[in-house]
ZAROFI-109775 format. One record per atom (N, C-alpha, C): residue in one letter; x, y, z. Coordinates in steps of 0.2 Angstrom, whole numbers, padded with zeros to 4 digits, always signed. Layout:
AXYZ...
***
This chain:
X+1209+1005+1007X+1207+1011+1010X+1207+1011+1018X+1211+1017+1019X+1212+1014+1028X+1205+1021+1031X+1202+1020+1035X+1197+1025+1039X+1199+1024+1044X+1197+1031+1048X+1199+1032+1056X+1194+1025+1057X+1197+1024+1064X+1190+1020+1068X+1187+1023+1072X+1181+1021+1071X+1176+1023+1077X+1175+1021+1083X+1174+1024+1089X+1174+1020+1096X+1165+1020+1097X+1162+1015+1094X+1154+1015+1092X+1149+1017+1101X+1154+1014+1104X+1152+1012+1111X+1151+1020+1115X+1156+1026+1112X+1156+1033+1112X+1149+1038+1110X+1146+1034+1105X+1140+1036+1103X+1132+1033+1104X+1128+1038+1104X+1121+1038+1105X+1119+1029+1101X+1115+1025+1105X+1113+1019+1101X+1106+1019+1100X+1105+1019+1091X+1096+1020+1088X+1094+1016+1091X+1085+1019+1094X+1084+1012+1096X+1077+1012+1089X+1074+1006+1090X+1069+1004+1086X+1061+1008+1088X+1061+1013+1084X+1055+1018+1085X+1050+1017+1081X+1047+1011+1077X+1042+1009+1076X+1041+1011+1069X+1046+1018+1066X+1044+1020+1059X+1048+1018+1054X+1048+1010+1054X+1050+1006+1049X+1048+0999+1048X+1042+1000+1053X+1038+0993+1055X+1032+0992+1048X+1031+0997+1044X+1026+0997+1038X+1030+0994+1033X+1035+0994+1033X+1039+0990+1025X+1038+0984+1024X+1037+0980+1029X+1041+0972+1026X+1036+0972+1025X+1035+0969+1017X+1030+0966+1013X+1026+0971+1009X+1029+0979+1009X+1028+0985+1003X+1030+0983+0998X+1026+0984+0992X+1028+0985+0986X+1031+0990+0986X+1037+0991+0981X+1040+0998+0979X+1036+1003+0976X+1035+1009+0976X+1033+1011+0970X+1036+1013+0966X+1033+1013+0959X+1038+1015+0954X+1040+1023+0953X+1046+1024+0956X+1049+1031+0955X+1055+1031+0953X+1059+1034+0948X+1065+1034+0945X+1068+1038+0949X+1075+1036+0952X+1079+1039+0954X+1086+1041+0950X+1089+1046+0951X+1096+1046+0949X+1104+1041+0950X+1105+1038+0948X+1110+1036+0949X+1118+1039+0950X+1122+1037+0953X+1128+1040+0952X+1133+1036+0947X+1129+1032+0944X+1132+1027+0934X+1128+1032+0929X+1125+1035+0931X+1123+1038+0924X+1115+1037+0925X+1112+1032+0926X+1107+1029+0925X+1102+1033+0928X+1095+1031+0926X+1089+1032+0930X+1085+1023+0932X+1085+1023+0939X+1084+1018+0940X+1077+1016+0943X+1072+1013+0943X+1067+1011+0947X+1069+1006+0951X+1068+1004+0956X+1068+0998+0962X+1062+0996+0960X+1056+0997+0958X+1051+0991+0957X+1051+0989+0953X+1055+0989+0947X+1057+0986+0940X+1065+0980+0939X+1067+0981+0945X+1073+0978+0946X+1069+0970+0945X+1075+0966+0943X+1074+0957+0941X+1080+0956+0944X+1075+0950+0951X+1082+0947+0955X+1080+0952+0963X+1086+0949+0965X+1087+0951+0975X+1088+0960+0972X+1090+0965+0976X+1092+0971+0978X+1094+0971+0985X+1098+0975+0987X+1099+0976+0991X+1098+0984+0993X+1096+0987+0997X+1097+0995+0997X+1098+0998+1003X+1104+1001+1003X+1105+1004+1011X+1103+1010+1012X+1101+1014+1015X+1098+1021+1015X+1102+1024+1022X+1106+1029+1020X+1111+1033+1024X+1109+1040+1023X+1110+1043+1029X+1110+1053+1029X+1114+1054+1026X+1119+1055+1026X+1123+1058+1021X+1129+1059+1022X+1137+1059+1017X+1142+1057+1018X+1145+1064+1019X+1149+1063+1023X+1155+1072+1022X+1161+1072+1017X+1160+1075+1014X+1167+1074+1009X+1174+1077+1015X+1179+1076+1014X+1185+1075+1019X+1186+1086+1019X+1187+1086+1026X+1189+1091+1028X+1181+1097+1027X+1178+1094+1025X+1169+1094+1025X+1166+1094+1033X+1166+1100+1038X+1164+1099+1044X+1156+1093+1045X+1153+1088+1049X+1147+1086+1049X+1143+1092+1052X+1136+1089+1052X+1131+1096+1053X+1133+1096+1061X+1131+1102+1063X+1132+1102+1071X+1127+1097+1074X+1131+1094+1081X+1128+1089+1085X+1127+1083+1082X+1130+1083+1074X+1129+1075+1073X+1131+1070+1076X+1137+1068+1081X+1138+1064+1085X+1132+1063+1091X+1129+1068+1093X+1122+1066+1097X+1117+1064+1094X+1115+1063+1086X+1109+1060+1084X+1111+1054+1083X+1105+1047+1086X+1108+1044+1087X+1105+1039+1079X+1111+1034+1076X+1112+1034+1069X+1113+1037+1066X+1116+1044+1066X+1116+1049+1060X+1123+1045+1059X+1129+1044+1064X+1137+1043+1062X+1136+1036+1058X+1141+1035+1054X+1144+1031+1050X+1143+1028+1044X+1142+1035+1039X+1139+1034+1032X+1144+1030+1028X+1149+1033+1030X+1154+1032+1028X+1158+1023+1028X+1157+1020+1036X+1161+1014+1036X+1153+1007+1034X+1147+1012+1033X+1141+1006+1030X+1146+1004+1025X+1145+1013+1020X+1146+1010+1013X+1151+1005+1011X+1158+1006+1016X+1162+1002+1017X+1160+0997+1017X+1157+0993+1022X+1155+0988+1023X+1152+0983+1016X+1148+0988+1013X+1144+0984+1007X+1149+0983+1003X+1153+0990+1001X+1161+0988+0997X+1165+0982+0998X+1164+0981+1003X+1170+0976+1007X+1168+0969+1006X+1160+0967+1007X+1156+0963+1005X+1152+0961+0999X+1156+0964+0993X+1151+0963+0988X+1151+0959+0983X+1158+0956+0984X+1158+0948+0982X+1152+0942+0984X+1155+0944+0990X+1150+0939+0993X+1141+0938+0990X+1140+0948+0992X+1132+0947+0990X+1131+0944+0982X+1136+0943+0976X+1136+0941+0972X+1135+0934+0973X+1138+0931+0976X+1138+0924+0979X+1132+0922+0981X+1129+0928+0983X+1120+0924+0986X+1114+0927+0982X+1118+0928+0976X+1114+0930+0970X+1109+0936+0970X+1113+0942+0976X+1109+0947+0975X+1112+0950+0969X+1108+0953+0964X+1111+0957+0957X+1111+0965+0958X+1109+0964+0964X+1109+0972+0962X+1111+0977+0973X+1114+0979+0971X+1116+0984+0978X+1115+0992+0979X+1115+0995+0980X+1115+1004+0979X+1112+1006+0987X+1118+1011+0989X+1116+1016+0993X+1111+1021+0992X+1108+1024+0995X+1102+1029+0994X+1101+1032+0999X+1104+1040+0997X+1102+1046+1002X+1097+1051+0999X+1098+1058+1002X+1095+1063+1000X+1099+1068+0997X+1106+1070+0997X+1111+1069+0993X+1110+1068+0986X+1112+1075+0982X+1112+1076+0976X+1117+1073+0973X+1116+1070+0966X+1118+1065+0962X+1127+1067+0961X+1130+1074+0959X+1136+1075+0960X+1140+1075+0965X+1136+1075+0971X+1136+1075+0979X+1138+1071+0981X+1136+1063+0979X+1138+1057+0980X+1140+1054+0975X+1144+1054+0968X+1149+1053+0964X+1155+1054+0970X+1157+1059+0970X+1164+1061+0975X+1163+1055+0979X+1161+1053+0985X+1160+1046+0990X+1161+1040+0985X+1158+1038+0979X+1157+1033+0974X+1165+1033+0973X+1168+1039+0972X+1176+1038+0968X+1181+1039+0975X+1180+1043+0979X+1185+1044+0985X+1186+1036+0989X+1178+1032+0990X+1179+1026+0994X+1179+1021+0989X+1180+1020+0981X+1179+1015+0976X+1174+1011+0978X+1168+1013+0978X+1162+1008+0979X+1161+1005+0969X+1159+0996+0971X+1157+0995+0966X+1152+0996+0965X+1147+0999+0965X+1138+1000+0965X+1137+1006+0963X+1132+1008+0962X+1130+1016+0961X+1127+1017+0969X+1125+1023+0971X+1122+1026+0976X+1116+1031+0971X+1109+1030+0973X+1102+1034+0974X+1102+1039+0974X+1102+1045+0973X+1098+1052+0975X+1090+1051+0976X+1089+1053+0981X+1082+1052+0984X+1080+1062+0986X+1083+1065+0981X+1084+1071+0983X+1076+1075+0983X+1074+1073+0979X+1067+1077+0977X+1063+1075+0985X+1064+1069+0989X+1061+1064+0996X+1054+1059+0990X+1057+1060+0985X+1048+1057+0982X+1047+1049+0984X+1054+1045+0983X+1053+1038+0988X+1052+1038+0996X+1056+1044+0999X+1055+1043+1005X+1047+1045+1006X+1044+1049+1003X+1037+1052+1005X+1034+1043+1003X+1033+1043+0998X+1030+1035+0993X+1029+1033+1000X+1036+1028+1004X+1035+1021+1008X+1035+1026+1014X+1037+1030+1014X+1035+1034+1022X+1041+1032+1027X+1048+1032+1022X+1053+1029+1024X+1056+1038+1033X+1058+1032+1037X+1060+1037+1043X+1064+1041+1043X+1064+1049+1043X+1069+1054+1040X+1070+1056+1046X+1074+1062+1048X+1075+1067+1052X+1078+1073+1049X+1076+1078+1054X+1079+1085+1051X+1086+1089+1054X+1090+1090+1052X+1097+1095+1057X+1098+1099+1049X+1102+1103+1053X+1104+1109+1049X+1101+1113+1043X+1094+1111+1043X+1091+1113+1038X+1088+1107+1033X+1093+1101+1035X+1090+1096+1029X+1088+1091+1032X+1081+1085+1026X+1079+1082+1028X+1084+1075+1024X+1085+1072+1031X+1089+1066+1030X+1086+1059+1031X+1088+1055+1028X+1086+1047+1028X+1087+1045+1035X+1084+1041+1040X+1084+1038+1045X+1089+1030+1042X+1095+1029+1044X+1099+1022+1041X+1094+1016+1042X+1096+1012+1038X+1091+1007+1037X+1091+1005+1030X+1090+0996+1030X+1092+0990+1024X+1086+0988+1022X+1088+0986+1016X+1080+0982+1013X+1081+0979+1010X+1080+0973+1010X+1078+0967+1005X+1076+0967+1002X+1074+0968+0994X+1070+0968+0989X+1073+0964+0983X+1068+0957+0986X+1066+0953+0979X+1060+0956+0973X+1062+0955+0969X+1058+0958+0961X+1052+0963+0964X+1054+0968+0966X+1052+0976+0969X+1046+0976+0974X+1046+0969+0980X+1045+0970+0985X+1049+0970+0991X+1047+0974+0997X+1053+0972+1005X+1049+0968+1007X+1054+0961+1007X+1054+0957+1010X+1060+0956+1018X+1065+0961+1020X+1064+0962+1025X+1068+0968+1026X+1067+0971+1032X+1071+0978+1035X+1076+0979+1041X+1082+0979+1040X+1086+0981+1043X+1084+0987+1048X+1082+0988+1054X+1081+0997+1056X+1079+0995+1064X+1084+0997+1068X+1090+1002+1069X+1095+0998+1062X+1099+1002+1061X+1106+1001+1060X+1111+1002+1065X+1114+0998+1068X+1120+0999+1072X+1123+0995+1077X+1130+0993+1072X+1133+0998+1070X+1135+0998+1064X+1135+1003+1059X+1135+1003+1054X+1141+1000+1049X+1147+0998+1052X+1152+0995+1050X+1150+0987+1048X+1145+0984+1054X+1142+0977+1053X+1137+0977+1048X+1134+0982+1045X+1127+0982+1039X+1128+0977+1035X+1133+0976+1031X+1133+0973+1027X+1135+0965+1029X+1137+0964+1033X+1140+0957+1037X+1132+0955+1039X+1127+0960+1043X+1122+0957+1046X+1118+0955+1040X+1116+0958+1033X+1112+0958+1029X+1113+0950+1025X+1122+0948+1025X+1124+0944+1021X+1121+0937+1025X+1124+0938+1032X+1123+0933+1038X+1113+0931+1036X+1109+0936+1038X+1101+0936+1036X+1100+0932+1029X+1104+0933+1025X+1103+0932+1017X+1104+0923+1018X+1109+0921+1023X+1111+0917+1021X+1107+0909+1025X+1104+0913+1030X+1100+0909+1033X+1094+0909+1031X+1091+0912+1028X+1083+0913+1024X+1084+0908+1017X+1092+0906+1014X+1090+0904+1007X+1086+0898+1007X+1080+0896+1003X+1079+0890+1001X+1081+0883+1001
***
């Protein structure tokens, strides 16, 4: 799948604003999320690594973004992360993460379309209702009426973060950074 390229260097760089420094070392709570397989999922029930990226949210193609998206800074590149995990997911099989999923605030048919237009292996989270982002007090922001996921990774071994990716950027690296971290941490 080819995607326009970004020129990252054109865009606003997130900086680290302190409202993702409470995770490492959170227990999950136990909240069921929607899946885009069908399922209803818990992350603190999960057995094994997890991986989870949490993105604002995808445009479907010819879908304008919300205004000013290009000036918040991480809102751009929901699209080439999830890429990135797609493109990496061998790999993270290889360092025996069992499990991967994107997570926005994007309803569950919302992000089916993204799941099948970019062929991701994994499902993608509805975090629609925000009941996990309220839970971990994960970092939102607001534009055009909606409240969005701040981007940002977690490492979760058997349903605690063990560590957080946040800033993300740029988000075409996420998945390279997370594997690279995975790979120096093992055992």
């Amino acid at each position: 799948m080819i995607q326009d390229p970004v020129d990252w260097s054109k865009l606003p760089i997130p900086i680290d604003d302190g409202r993702a420094s409470h995770l490492e070392g959170a227990e999950l709570p136990s909240i069921e999320l929607r899946a885009t397989d069908g399922r209803a999922v818990d992350l603190s029930q999960l057995a094994g690594m997890a991986i989870v990226y949490a993105y604002p949210l995808t445009t479907k193609p010819g879908t304008p973004a919300p205004d000013d998206w290009d000036v918040i800074p991480g809102a751009r590149g929901c699209t080439p992360q999830s890429c990135s995990f797609r493109d990496h997911f061998v790999e993270f099989d290889e360092l025996e993460v069992g499990h991967i999923f994107g997570l926005s605030t994007q309803d569950t048919p919302y992000q089916q379309e993204a799941v099948s237009r970019l062929h991701l292996p994994f499902a993608l989270l509805s975090d629609e209702s925000l009941q996990l982002a309220m839970a971990l007090r994960l970092p939102t922001f607001e534009v055009s009426g909606m409240t969005l996921l701040s981007r940002l990774t977690m490492v979760i071994p058997k349903g605690r973060i063990l560590k957080v990716f946040y800033p993300v950027f740029p988000p075409d690296r996420s998945a390279s950074d997370v594997a690279n971290w995975l790979r120096s941490h093992q055992a």
